[in-house]
C-alpha positions as a Markdown table, in Angstrom:
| # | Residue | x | y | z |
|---|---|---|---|---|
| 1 | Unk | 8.7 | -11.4 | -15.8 |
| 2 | Unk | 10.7 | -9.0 | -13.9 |
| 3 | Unk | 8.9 | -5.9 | -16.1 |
| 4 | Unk | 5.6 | -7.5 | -15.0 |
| 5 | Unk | 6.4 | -7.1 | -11.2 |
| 6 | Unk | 7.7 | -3.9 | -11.4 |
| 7 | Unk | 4.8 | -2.7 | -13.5 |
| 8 | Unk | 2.4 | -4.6 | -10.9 |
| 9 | Unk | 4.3 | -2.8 | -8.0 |
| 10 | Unk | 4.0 | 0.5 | -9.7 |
| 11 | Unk | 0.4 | 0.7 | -9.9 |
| 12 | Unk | 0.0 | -0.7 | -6.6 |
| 13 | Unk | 2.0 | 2.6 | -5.3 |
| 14 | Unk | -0.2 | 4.8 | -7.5 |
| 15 | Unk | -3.5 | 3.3 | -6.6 |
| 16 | Unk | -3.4 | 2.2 | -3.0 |
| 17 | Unk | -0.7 | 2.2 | -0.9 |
| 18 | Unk | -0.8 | 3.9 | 1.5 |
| 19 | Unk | -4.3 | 4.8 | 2.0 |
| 20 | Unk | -5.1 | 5.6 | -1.5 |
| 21 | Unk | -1.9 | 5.9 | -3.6 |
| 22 | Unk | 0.0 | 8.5 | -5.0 |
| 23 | Unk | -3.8 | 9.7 | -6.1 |
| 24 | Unk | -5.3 | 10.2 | -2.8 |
| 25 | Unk | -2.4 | 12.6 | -1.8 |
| 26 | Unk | -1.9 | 14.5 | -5.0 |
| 27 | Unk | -6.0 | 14.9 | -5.5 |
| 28 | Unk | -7.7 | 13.7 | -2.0 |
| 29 | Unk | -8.8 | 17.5 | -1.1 |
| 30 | Unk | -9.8 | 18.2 | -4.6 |
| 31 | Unk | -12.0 | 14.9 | -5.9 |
| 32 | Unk | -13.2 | 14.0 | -2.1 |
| 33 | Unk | -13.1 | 10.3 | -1.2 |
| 34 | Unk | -12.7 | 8.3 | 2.4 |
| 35 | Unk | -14.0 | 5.4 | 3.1 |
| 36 | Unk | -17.7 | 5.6 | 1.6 |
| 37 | Unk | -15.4 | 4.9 | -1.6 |
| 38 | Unk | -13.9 | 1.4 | -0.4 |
| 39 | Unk | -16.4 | -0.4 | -2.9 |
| 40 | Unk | -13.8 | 1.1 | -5.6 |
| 41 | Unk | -11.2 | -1.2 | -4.2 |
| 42 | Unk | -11.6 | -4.3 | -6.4 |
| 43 | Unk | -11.7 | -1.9 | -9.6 |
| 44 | Unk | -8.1 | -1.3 | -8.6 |
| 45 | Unk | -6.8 | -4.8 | -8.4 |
| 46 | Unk | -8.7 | -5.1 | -11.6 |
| 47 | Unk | -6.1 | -1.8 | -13.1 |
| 48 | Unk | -3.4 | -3.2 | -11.8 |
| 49 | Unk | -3.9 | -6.9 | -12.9 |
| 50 | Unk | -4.2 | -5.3 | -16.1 |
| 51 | Unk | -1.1 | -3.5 | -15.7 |
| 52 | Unk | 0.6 | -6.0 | -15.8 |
| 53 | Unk | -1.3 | -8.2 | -18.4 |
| 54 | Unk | -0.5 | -5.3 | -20.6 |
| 55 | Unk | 3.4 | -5.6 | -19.9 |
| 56 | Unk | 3.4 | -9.2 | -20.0 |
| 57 | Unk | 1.7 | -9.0 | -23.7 |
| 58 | Unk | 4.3 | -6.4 | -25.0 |
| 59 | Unk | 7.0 | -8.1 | -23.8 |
| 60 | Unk | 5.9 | -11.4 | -25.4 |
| 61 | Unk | 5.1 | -8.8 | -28.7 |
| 62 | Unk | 8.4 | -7.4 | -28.8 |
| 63 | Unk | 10.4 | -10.6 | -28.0 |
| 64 | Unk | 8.7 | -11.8 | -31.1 |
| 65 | Unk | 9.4 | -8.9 | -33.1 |
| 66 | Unk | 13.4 | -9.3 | -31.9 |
| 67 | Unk | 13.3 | -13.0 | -33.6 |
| 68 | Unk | 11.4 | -12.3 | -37.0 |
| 69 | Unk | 13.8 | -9.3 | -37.2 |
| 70 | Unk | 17.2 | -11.0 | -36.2 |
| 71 | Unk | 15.5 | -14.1 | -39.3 |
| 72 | Unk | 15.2 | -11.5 | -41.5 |
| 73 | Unk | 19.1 | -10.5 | -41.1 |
| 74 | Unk | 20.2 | -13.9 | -41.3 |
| 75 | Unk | 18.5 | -14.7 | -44.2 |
């Protein structure tokens, strides 16, 4: 759970805090953007919901992997 969070909070600090992420600084003069682009907003909840749906599946993947592979040994 706690890879989750911090995966969540990581995107979050890419994509939209403060005023547009770690984006908007490194790229705001070169793509453009302001408000007129505030309909983009719920595309990043969806990234970063995702984010962390991604981290919960490989964690769930590898803690699986970690079993079959400690059976294997004891067997």
């Amino acid at each position: 759970m706690k890879r989750v969070l911090v995966s969540m909070l990581f995107m979050f600090s890419v994509v939209i805090w403060p005023f547009g992420g770690l984006f908007s600084v490194l790229f705001g003069k070169l793509l453009g953007g302001g408000p007129s682009e505030s309909f983009i907003f719920p595309i990043y909840t969806g990234l970063i919901l995702l984010a962390g749906l991604v981290v919960a599946c490989t964690s769930i993947i590898l803690d699986e992997i970690k079993s079959l592979k400690e059976e294997l040994h004891k067997h």
